[in-house]
N, C-alpha and C positions, 0 to 999 in steps of 0.2 A: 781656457776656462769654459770654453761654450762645448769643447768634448766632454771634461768633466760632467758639467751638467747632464748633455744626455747620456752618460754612462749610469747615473744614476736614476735618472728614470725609466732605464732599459733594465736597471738590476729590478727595480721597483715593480718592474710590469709583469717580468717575467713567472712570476710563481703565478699569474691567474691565465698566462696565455695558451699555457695547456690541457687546460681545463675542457675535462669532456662531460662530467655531472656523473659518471659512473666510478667516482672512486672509493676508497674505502671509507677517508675521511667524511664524506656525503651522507654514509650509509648509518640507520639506527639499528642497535642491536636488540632483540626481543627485550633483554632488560631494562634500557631507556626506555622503550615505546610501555610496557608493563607499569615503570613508574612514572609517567604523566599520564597515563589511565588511572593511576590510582589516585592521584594530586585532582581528578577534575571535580567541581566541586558537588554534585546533583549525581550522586553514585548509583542512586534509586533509578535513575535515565540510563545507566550505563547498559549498553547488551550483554549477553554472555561471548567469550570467546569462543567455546567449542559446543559441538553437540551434545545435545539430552540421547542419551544411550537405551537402551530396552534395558527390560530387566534380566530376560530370556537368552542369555547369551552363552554357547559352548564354546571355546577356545580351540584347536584341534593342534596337533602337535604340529604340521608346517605352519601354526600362523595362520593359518583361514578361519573366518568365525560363522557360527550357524548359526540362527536367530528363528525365534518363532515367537509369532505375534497372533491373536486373538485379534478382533475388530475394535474392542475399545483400546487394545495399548496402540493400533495405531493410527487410530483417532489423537491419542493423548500424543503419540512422536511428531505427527504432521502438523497442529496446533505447536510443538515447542522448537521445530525444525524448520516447517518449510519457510524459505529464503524469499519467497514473494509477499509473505503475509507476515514476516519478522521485519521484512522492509516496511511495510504498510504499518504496522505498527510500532516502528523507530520512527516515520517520517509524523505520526502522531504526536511523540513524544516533542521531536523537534517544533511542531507548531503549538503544543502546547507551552514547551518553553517562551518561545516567541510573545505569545500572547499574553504570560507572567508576566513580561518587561513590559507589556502597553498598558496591562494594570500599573503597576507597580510606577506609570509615569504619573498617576492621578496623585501621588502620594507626594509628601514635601520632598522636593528633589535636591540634594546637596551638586555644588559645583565640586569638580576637582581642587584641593590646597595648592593653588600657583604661587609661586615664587619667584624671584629672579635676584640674582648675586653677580657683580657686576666688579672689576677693578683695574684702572686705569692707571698707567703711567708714564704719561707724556713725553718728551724729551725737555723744556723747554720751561716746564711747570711742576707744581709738588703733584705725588700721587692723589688718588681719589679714588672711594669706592661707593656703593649705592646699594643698598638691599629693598625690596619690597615683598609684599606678601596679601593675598587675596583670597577667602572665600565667597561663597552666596548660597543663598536656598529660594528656592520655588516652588511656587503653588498655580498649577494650572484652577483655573477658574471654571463653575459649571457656566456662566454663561458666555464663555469665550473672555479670551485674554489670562493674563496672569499677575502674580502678585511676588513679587521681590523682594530680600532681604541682603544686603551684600556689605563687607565686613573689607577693611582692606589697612597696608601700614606700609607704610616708607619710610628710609631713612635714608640719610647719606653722610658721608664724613671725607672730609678736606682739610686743608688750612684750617682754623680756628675752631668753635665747638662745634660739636654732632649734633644737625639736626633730626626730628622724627616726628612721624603727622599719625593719625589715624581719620576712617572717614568711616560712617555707616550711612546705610540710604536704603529706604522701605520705598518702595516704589509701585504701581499697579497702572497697566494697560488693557485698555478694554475696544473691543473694535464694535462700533454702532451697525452695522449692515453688512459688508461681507465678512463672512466668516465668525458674525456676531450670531447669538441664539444659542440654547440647548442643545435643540438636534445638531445642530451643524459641529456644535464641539465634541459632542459625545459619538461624530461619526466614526471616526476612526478607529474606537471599540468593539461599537456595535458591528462594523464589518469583521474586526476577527474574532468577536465571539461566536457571531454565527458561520463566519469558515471555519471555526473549530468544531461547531456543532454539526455542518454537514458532513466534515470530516467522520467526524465519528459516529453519525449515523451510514456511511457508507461503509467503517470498517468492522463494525457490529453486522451486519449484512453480508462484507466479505470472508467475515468467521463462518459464518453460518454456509456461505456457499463453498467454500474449504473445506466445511466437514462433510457436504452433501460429494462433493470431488472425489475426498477419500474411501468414504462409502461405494462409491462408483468403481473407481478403482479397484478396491478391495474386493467387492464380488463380482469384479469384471476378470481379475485375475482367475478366483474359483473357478467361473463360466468358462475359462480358457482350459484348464484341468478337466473342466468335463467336457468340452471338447475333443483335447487330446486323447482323453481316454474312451469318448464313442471312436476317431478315428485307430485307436490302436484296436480295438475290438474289430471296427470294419477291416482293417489288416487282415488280421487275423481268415476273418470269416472268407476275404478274399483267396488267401493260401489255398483255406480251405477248399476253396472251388474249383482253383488250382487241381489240387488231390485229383478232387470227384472227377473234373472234367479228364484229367488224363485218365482215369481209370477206367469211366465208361469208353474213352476214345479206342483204349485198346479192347474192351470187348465189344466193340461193333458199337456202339449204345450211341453214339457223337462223334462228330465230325472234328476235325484240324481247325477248323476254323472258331471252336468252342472250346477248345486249350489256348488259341494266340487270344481271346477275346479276356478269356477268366486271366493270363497272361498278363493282359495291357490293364484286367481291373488292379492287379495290385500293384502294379506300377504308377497309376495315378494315386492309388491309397497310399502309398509307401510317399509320391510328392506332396499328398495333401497332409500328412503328417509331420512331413519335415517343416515346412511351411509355419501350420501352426505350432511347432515347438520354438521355431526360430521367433516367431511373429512374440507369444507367452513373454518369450525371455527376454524381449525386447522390450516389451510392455513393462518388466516385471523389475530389469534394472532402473527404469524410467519414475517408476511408482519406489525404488528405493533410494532416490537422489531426494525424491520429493518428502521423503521422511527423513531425512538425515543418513542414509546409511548409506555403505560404500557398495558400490555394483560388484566389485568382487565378492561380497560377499551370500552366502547361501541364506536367502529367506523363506519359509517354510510357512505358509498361511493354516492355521486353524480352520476346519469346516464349520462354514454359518449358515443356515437357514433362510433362507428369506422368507417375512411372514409376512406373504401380501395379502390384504384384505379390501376387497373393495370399496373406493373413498367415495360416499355419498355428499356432495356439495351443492347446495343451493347458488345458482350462478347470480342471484341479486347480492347473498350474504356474503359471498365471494368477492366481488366487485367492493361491497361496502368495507371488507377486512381490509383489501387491498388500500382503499384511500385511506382509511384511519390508520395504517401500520408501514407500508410501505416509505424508505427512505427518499425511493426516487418521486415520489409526491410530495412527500413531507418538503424532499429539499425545492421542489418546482416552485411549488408555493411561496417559501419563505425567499426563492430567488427573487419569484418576480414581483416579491415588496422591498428589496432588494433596488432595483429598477424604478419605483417610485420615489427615491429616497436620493439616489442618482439624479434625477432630474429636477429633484427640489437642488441638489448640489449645484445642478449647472443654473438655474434658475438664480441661484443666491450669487453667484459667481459675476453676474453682469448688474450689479449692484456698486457703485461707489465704495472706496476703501478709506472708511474712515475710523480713525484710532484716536482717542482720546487716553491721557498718560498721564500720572501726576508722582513728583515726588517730593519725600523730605530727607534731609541728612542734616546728620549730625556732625562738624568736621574739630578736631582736638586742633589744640594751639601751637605751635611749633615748640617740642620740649629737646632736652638734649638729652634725655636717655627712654629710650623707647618703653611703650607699655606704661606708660606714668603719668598720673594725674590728669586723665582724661577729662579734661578743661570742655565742656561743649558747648561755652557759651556763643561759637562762631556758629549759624545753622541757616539753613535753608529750607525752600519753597519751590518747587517748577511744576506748574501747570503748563499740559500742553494736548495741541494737535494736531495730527497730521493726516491730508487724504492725498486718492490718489483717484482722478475720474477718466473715464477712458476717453481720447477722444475718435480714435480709430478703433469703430464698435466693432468689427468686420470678424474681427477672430473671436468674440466672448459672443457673439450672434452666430458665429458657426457652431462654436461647440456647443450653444444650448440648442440649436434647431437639430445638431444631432444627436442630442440628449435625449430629443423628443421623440426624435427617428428610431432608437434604441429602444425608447419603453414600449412605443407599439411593435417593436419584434417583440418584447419580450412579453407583448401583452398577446400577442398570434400566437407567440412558443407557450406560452401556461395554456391556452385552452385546446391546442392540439397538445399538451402534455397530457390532460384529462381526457382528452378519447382516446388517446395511447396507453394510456392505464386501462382503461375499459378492455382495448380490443386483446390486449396482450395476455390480462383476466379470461375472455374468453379464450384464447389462444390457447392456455394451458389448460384449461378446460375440457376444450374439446382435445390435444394430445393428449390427455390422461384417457380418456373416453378409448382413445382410437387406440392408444397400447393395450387396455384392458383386453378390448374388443380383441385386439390380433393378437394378444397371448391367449384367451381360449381358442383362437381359432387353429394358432399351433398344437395347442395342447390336440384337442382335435387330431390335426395332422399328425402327429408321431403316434398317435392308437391308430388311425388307420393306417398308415405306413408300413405301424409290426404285421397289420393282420392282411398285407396285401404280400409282404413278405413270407410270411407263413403259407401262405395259398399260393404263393407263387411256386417256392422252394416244393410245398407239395408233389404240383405239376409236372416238376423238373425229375423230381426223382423217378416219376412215372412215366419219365418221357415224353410226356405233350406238348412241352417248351421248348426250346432252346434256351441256352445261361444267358443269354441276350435282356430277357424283362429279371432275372435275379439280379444283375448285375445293378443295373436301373433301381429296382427296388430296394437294392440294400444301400445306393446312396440317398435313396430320396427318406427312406428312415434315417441313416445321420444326419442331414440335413435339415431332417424337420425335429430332433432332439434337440441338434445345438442351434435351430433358431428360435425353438423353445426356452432356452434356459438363457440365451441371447434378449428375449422380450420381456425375459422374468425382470431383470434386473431394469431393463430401459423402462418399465410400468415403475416398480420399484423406487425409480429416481426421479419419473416425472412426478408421480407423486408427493416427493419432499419437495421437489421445486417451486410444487403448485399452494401445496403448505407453509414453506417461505415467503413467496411473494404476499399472501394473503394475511400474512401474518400470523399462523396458528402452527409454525413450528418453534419449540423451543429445546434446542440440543441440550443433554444434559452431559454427565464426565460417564455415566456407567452405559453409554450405549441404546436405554430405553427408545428413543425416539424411535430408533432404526427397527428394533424389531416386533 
């Protein structure tokens, strides 16, 4: 008998003890997963499954696609693509949901319909069976406590007739000191209204610095085009020295030493061109993850302009934009009221817990068919109350002396918050200043650059030089082009940056801001 037995708890065991979690039965097929996305109930919350596509797309016959984008469509892909700020604004939706259910508790709240069905029978005795059934509704209260309604019905059947009761009972608790008052009930709100407000004033902010990014990107991509294309020119001019220098070499005109030298220049030009095509493409698959598109594929940037103009700002009116607009003030402030509100919490907290409770019910007669002649002449009355005083103060004296301990950080963090808004205002201020400054002074450098190049190359042809100061001077002209067109863009972006934080950028869908 006793083999038996574990014969059958070894057949029993058996189908779970091979279990690795990677089988097929484990596995959901896209159409399951498909239809409980479609059953959820808040569709308007749901994300998209796949990418927002360009408009702009050639197909080529292997299957590779080419893409070309203008600066607003791909403004408009990295707002509907990228995957750090579709997070940021899924994890939005989610605390917005959240915060729906902590409203939605202030409203009359039903219990779940419980029931319970029950049937016995004995060895020894007649059978019996027993049904009940229960609900209630709730009214959180503004001044703390709440107010109850609860409905309920039993029967049972045995031997002789079916009995069946019903009972109702309105009820209402109210706590006098801890936990009693306004504020203190309507806490729990208030802290997620305003974590949903700082949330979304941080994600309003992080739109905006998304499209300052893309921007960046975008004509940091160009800047790399004109790069490559000053060093493939300097290639070029290299060869050409190349040429010159062998040809004077063979008629007497220069030395061995001004073939290996013109030589060694386009072999650096020839590195420094691999370099930045390798570096471009790097950059370029990188900037097409971050719009949604596949790095295999060919993206072709449209020529933009950049219209810099220089941004006259008043560093007082600057300062003032930044406190009235700025989230990271906005939210400092309302933190550290925040923090006063905490300590009134821990303050209430060491407070006696006393609850005052009263009820009445109505209870039916015992009938023998349920739901019937709700007799209520039977009723009741209970007044009551209950505390609770601490006598071991040790721990409700800790947490409120560090209750206290906590508002004066947060009262030290709000007013170094406010010189950190100030110096940070100045900070971009003065980087705005200093790009300006150093893109005219490049600008500068590439005119004098060409015309030192020009007089140099003169020289050379006349023989005064060696290709030694040509060589020099032709890199210090692409050098000081592509840190020219290098600085256009870093003015460019401090610029929006500096207009962000102060609050006086406002992106719109057609690009204006930007140019």
């Amino acid at each position: 008998m006793k083999r038996r037995g574990w014969l059958v708890v070894a057949v029993l065991a058996a189908p779970g003890c091979g279990l690795t979690g990677f089988e097929d039965g484990n596995r959901l097929t896209p159409e399951d997963i498909q239809a409980l996305i479609d059953q959820a109930p808040f569709p308007e919350h749901t994300p998209k499954g796949v990418a927002v596509q360009p408009d702009r797309i050639t197909v080529k016959a292997d299957g590779t696609r080419t893409i070309k984008l203008n600066l607003v469509e791909a403004l408009k892909l990295s707002l509907a693509n990228n995957q750090s700020f579709l997070t940021s604004s899924e994890n939005l939706d989610v605390q917005l949901l959240s915060l729906e259910v902590l409203r939605r508790s202030w409203w009359p709240l039903q219990s779940p319909l419980a029931g319970t069905v029950s049937w016995v029978d004995p060895k020894d005795a007649s059978p019996a069976s027993s049904e009940s059934l229960s609900a209630s509704i709730s009214q959180k209260l503004p001044w703390g406590g709440t107010a109850s309604l609860s409905l309920s019905e039993a029967g049972a059947q045995a031997i002789g007739p079916n009995f069946y009761s019903s009972a109702v009972t309105a009820g209402v608790s109210i706590p006098l000191f801890r936990g009693g008052g306004w504020r203190l009930t309507v806490e729990s709100q208030v802290s997620a209204e305003r974590g949903y407000v700082y949330a979304r004033r941080a994600y309003e902010y992080s739109r905006t610095e998304l499209l300052i990014q893309t921007v960046q990107s975008f004509f940091g991509q160009l800047q790399q085009e004109v790069t490559i294309s000053n060093l493939e020119r300097n290639l070029e001019s290299t060869r050409r020295g190349v040429e010159l220098a062998t040809l004077m070499f063979g008629a007497g005109k220069k030395t061995r030493t001004d073939v290996f030298r013109a030589e060694l220049a386009v072999t650096n030009a020839e590195n420094q061109l691999t370099n930045a095509r390798e570096q471009a493409r790097l950059q370029l698959d990188a900037f097409k993850i971050d719009l949604g598109l596949r790095p295999e594929d060919e993206l072709i940037l449209e020529k933009e302009t950049i219209d810099f103009k220089t941004l006259t700002v008043d560093p007082k009116e600057a300062i003032e934009g930044a406190f009235a607009t700025n989230p990271r003030w906005l939210n400092s402030q309302d933190q550290f009221d925040d923090a006063g509100r905490a300590l009134e919490i821990a303050g209430n907290a060491t407070l006696p817990q006393v609850n005052v409770h009263g009820d009445y019910s109505w209870l039916q007669l015992a009938e023998t068919r349920p739901f019937e002649e709700f007799e209520t002449g039977t009723r009741s009355v209970a007044l009551g109350m209950d505390f609770s005083i601490d006598l071991d103060r040790s721990t409700v004296n800790r947490d409120y002396q560090t209750a206290v301990i906590r508002h004066r950080q947060a009262q030290r963090g709000f007013q170094r918050a406010r010189d950190e808004m100030a110096r940070e205002t100045q900070r971009l201020l003065t980087q705005l200043r200093q790009a300006e400054v150093s893109m005219g002074i490049q600008d500068r450098a590439r005119k004098d650059a060409k015309k030192a190049l020009e007089l140099i190359n003169d020289e050379y042809d006349r023989g005064l030089v060696d290709n030694l100061g040509v060589i020099q001077a032709r890199q210090q002209l692409v050098d000081a082009e592509n840190q020219y067109e290098a600085q256009l863009v870093t003015a460019k972006v401090t610029q929006l940056r500096l207009l962000q934080w102060i609050g006086r950028l406002t992106p719109d869908d057609e690009g204006r801001w930007v140019r």
